[in-house]
MDAnalysis code that builds the backbone (N, CA, C; Angstrom):
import MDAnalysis as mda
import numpy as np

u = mda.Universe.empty(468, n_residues=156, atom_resindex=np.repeat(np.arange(156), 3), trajectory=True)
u.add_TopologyAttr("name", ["N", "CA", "C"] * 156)
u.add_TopologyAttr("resid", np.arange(1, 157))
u.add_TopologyAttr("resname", ["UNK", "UNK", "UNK", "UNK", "UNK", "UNK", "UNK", "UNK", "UNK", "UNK", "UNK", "UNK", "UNK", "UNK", "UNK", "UNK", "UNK", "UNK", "UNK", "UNK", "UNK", "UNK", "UNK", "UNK", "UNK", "UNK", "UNK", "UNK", "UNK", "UNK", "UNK", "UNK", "UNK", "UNK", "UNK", "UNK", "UNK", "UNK", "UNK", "UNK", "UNK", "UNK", "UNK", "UNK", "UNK", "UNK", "UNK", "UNK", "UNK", "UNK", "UNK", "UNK", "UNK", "UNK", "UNK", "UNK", "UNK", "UNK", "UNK", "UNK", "UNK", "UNK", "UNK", "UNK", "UNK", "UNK", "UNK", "UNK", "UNK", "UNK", "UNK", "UNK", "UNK", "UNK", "UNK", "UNK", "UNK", "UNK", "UNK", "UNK", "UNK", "UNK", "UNK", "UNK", "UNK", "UNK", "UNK", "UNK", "UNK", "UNK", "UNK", "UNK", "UNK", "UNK", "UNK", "UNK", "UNK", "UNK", "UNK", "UNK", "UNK", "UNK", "UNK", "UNK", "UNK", "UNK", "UNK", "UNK", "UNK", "UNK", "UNK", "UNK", "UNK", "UNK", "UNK", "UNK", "UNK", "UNK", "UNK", "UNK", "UNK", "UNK", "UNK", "UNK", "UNK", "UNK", "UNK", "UNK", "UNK", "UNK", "UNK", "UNK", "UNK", "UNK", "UNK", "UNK", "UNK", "UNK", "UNK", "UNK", "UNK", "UNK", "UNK", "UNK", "UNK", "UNK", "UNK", "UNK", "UNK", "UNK", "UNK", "UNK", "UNK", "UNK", "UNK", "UNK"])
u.atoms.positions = np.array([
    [19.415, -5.082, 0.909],
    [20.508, -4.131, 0.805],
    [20.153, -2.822, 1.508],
    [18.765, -2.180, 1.513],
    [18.582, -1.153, 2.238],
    [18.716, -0.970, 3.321],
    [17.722, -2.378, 3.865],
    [17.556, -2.585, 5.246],
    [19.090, -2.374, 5.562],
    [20.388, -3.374, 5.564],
    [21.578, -3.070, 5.974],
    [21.663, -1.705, 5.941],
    [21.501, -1.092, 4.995],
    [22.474, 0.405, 5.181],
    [21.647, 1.040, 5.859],
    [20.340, 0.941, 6.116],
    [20.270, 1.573, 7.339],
    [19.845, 1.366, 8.515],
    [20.551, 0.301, 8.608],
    [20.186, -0.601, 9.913],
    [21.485, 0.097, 10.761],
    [22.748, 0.187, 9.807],
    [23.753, 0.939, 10.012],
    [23.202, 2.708, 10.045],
    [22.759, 3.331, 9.927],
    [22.333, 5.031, 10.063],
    [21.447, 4.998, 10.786],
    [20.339, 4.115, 11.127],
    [19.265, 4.336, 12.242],
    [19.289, 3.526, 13.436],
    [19.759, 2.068, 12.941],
    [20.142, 1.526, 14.710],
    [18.969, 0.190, 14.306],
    [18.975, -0.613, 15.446],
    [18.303, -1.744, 15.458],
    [16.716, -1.796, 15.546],
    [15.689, -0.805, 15.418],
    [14.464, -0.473, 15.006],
    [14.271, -0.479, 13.456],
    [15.028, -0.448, 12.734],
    [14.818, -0.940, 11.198],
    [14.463, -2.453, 10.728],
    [15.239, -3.194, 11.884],
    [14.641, -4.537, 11.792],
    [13.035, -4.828, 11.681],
    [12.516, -4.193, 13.104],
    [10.951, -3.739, 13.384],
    [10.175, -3.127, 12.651],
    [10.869, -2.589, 11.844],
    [9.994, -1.730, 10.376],
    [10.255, -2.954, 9.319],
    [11.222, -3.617, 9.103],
    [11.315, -4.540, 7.980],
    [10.572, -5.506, 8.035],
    [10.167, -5.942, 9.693],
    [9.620, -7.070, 9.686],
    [7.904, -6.723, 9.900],
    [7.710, -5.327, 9.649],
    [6.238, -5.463, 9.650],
    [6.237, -5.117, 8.885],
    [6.976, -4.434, 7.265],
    [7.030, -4.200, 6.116],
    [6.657, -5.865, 5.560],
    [7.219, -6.767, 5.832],
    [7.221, -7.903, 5.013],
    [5.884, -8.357, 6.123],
    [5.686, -8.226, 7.092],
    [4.191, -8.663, 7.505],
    [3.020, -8.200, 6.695],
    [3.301, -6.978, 6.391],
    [1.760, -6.137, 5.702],
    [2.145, -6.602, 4.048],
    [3.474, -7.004, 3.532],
    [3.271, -7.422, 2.301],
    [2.270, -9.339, 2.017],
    [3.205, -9.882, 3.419],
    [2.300, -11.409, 3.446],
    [0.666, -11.314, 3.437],
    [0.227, -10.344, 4.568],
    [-1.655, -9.930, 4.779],
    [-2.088, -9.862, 3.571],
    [-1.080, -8.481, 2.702],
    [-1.729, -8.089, 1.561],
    [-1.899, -8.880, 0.277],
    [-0.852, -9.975, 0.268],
    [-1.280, -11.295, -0.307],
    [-2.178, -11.867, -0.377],
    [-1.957, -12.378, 1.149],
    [-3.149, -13.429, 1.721],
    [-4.673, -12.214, 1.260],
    [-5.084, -10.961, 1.184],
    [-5.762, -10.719, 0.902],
    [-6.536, -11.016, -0.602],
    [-5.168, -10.345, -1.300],
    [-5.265, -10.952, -2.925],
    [-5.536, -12.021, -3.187],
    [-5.273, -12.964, -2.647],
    [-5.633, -14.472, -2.804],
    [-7.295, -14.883, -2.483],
    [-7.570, -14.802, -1.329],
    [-9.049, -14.733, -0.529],
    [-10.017, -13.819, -1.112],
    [-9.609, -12.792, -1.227],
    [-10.734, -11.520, -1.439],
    [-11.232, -12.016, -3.013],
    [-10.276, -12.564, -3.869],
    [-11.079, -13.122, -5.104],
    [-12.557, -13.642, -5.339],
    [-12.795, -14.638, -4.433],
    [-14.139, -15.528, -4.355],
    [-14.897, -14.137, -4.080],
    [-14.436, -14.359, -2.883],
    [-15.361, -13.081, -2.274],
    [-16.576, -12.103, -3.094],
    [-14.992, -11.167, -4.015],
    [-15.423, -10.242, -4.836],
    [-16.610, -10.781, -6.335],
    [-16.199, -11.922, -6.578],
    [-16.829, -12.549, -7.699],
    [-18.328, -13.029, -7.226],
    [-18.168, -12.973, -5.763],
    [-19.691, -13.494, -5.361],
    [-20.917, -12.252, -5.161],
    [-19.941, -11.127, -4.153],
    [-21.142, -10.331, -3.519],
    [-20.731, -8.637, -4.421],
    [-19.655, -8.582, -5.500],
    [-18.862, -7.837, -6.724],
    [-18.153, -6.724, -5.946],
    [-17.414, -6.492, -6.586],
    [-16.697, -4.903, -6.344],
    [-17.060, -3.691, -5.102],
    [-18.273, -3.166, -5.678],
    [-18.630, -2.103, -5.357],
    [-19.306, -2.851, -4.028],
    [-19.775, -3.582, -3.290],
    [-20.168, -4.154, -2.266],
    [-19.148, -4.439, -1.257],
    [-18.018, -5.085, -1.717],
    [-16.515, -5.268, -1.090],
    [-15.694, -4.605, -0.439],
    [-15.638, -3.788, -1.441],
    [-15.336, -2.497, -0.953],
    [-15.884, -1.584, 0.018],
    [-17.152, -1.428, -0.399],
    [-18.087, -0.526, 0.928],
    [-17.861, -1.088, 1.919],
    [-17.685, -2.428, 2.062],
    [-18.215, -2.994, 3.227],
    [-16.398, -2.761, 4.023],
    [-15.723, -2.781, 3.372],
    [-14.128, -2.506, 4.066],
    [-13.387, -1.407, 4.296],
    [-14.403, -0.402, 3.460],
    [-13.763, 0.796, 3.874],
    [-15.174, 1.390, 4.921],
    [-16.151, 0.668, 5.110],
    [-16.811, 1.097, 6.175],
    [-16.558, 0.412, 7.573],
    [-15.775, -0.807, 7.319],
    [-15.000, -1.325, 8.704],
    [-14.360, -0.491, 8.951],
    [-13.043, 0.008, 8.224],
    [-12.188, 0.840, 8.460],
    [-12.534, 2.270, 9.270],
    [-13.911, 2.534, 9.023],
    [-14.302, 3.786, 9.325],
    [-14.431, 3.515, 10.720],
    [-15.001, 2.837, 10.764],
    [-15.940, 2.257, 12.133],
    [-14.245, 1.628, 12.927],
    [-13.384, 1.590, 12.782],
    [-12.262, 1.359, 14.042],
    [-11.866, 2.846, 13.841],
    [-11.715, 3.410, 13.080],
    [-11.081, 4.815, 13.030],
    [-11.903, 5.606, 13.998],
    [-13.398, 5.769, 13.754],
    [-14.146, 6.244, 14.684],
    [-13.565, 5.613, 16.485],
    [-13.571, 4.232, 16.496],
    [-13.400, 4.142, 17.645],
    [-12.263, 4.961, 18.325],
    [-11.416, 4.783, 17.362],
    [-9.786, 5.281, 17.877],
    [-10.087, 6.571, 18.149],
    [-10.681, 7.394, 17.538],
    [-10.659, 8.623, 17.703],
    [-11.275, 8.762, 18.779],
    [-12.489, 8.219, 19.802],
    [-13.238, 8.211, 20.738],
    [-11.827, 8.051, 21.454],
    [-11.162, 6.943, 21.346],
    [-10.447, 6.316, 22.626],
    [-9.281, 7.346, 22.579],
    [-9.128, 7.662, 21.985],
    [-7.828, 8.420, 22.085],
    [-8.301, 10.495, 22.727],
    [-9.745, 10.530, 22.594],
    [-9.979, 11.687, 23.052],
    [-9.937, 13.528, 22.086],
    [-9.564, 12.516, 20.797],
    [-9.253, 13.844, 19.895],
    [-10.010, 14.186, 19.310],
    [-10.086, 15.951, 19.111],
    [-11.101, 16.569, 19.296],
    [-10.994, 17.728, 16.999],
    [-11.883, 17.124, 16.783],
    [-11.754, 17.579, 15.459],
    [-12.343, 19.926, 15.490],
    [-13.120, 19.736, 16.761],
    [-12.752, 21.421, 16.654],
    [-11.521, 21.841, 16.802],
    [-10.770, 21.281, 17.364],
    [-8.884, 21.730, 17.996],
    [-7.761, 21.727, 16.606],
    [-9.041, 20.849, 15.152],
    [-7.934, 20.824, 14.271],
    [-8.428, 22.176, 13.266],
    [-7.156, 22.270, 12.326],
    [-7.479, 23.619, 11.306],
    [-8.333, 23.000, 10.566],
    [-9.190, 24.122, 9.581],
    [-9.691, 23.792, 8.648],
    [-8.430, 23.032, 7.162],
    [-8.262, 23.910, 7.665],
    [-6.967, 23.436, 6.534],
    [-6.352, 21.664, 6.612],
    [-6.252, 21.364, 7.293],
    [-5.821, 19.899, 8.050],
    [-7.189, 18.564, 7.902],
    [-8.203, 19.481, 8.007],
    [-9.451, 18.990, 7.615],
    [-9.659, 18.647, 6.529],
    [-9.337, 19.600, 5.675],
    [-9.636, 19.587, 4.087],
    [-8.558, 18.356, 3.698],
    [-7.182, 18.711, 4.024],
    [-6.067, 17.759, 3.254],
    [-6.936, 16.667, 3.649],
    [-7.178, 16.246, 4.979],
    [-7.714, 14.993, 5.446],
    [-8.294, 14.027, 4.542],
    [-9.975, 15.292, 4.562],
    [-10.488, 14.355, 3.411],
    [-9.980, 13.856, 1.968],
    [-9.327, 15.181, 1.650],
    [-8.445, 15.164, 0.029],
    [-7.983, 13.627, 0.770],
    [-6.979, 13.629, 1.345],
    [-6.427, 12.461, 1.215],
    [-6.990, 11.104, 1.128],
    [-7.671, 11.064, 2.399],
    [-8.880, 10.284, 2.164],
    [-9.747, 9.503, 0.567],
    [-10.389, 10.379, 0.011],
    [-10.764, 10.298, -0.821],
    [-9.983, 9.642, -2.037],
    [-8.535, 10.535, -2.097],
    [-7.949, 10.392, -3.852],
    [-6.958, 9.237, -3.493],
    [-6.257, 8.810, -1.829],
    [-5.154, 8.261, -1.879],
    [-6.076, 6.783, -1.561],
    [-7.104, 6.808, -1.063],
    [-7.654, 5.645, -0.393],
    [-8.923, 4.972, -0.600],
    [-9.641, 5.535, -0.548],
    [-11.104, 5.613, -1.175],
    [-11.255, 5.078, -2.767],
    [-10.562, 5.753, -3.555],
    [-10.793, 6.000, -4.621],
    [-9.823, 4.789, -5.360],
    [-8.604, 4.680, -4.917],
    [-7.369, 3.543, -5.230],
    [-8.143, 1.863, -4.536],
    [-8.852, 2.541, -3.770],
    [-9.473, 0.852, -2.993],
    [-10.640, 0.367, -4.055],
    [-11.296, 1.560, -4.788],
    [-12.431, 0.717, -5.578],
    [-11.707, 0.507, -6.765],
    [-10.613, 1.062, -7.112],
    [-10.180, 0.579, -8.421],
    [-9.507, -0.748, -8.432],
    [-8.538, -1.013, -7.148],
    [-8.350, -2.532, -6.891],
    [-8.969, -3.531, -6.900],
    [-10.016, -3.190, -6.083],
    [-11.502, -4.346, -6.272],
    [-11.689, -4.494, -7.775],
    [-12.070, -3.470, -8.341],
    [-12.572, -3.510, -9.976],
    [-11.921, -4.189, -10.546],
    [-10.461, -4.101, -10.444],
    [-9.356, -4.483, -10.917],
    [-8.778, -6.200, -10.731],
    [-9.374, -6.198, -9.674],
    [-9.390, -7.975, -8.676],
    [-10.434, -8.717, -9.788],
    [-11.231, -8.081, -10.093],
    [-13.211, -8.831, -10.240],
    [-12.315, -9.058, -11.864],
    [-11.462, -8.382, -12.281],
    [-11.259, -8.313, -14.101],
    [-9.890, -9.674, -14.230],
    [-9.527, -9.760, -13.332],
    [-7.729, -9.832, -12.978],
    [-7.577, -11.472, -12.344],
    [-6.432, -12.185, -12.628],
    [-6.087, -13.018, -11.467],
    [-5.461, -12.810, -10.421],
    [-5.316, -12.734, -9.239],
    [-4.532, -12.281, -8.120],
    [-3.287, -12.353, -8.158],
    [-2.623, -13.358, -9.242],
    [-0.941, -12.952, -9.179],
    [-1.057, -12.211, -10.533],
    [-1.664, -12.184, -11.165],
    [-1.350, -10.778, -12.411],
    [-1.371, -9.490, -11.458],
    [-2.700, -9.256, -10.718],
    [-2.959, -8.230, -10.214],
    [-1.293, -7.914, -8.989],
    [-0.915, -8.823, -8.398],
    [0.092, -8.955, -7.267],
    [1.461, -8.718, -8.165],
    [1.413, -9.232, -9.244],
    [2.775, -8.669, -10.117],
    [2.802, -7.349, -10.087],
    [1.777, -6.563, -10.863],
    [1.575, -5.412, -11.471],
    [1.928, -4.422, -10.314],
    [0.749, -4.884, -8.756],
    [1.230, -4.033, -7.804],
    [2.671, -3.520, -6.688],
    [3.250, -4.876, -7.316],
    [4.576, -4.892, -7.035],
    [5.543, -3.487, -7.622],
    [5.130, -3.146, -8.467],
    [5.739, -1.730, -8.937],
    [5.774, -0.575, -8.002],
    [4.590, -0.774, -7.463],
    [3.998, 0.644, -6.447],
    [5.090, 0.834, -5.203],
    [6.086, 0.149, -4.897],
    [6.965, 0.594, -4.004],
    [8.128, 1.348, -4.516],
    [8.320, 1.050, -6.087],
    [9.087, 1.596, -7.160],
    [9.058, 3.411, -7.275],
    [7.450, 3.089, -7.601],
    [6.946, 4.608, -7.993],
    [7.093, 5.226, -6.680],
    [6.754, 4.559, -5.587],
    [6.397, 5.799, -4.062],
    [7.944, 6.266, -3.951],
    [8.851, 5.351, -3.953],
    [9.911, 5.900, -3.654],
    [10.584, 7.452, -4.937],
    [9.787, 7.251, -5.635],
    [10.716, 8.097, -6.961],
    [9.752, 9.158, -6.386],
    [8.476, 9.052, -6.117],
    [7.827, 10.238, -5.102],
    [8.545, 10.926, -3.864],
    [8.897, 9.905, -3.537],
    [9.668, 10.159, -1.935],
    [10.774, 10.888, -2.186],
    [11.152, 11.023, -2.887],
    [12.755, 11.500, -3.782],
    [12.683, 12.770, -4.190],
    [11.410, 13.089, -5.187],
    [11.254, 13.924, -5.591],
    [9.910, 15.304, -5.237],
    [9.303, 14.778, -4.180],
    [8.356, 15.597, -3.743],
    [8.741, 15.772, -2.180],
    [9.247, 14.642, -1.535],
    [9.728, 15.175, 0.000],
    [10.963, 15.038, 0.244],
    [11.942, 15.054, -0.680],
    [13.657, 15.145, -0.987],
    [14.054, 14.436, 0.222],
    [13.738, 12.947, 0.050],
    [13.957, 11.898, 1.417],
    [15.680, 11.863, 0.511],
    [16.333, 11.000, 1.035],
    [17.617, 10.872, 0.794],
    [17.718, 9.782, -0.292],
    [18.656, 9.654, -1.247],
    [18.387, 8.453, -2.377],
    [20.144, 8.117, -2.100],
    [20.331, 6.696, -2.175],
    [21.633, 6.409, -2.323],
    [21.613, 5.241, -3.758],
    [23.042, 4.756, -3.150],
    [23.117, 4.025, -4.327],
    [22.218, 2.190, -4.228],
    [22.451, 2.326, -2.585],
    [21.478, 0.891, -2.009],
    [20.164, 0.784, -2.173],
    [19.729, 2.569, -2.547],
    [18.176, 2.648, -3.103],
    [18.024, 2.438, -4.047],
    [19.147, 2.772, -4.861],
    [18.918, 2.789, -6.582],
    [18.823, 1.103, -6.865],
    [20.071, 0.254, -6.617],
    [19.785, -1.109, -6.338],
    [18.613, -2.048, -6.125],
    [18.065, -1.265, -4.814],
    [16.883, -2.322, -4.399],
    [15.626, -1.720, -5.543],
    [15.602, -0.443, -5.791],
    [14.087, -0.385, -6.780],
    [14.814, -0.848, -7.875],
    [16.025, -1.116, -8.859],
    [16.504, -2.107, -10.097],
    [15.736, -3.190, -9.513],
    [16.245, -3.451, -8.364],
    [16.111, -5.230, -8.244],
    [14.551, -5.447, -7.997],
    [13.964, -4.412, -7.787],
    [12.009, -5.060, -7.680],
    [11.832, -4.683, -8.965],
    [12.337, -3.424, -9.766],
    [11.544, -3.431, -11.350],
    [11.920, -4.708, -12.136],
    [13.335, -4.984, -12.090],
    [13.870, -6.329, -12.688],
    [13.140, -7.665, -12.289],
    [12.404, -7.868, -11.119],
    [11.451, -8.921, -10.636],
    [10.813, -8.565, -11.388],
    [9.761, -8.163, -11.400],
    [8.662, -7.654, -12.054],
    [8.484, -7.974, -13.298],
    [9.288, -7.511, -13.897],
    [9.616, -7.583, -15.274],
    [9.703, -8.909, -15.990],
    [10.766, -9.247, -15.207],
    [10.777, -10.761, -15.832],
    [9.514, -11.753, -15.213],
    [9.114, -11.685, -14.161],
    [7.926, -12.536, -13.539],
    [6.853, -12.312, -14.986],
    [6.651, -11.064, -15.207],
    [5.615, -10.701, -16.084],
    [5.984, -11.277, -17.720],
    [7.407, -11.650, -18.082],
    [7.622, -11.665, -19.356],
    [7.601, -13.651, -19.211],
    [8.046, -13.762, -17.965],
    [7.762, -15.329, -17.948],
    [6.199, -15.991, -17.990],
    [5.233, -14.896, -17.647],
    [4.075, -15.233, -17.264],
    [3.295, -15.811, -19.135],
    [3.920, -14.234, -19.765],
    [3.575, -14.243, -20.706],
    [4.164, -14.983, -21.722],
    [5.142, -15.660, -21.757],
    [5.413, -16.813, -22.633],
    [4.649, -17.972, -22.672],
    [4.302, -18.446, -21.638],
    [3.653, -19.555, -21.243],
    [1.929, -19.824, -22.163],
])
């Protein structure tokens, strides 16, 4: 329902965002699924290092290849950086792992299913993005998944 309405206000590049929206949701699956063994073999805190130090190590590259120069940025821009770094990424990546090593991957994949719920009520209310009624709809219709996936899980 979103995608339509604003496939209609932005034009035919919403497709291209939808379809790598539902690409990075399939990866992030296929991660949840795989990364299980994984984590249970070499644990958490190993898993993690080792993926957010890949991550570092292409970021570094990019930054080589691309030529950008961290004296040219503010201190200020620096600081958010790391802040961000740290509290949005860093810190949310070892609790997932932790959370994987305790969890089955579709409990854990239910639960995280919410998090597009919450960003948007962020998005709404901290960067006054636009809310309609096709928004209000589509986050009903993922809390209402959710919900019931989780109340079916738990009957069983």
């Amino acid at each position: 329902m979103i995608v339509l309405h604003d496939f209609q206000s932005f034009g035919s590049q919403v497709w291209l965002g939808s379809a790598l929206a539902v690409a990075s949701a399939l990866v992030f699956a296929i991660y949840l699924v795989l990364s299980k063994k994984v984590i249970s073999n070499i644990g958490a805190q190993l898993f993690t290092s080792v993926g957010m130090g890949s991550a570092a190590v292409v970021i570094m590259m990019q930054h080589q290849w691309q030529g950008a120069q961290f004296s040219a940025m503010s201190p200020e821009l620096i600081t958010l950086g790391i802040g961000l770094g740290i509290f949005c990424t860093v810190l949310p990546s070892y609790f997932v792992a932790a959370s994987m090593a305790r969890l089955t991957a579709s409990t854990l994949s239910l639960t995280s299913n919410i998090g597009p719920a919450v960003t948007a009520v962020f998005a709404i209310l901290l960067l006054e993005e636009a809310f309609t009624v096709w928004h209000a709809l589509g986050m009903a219709l993922v809390v209402y998944a959710v919900v019931k996936i989780n109340r079916k899980k738990g009957t069983n």
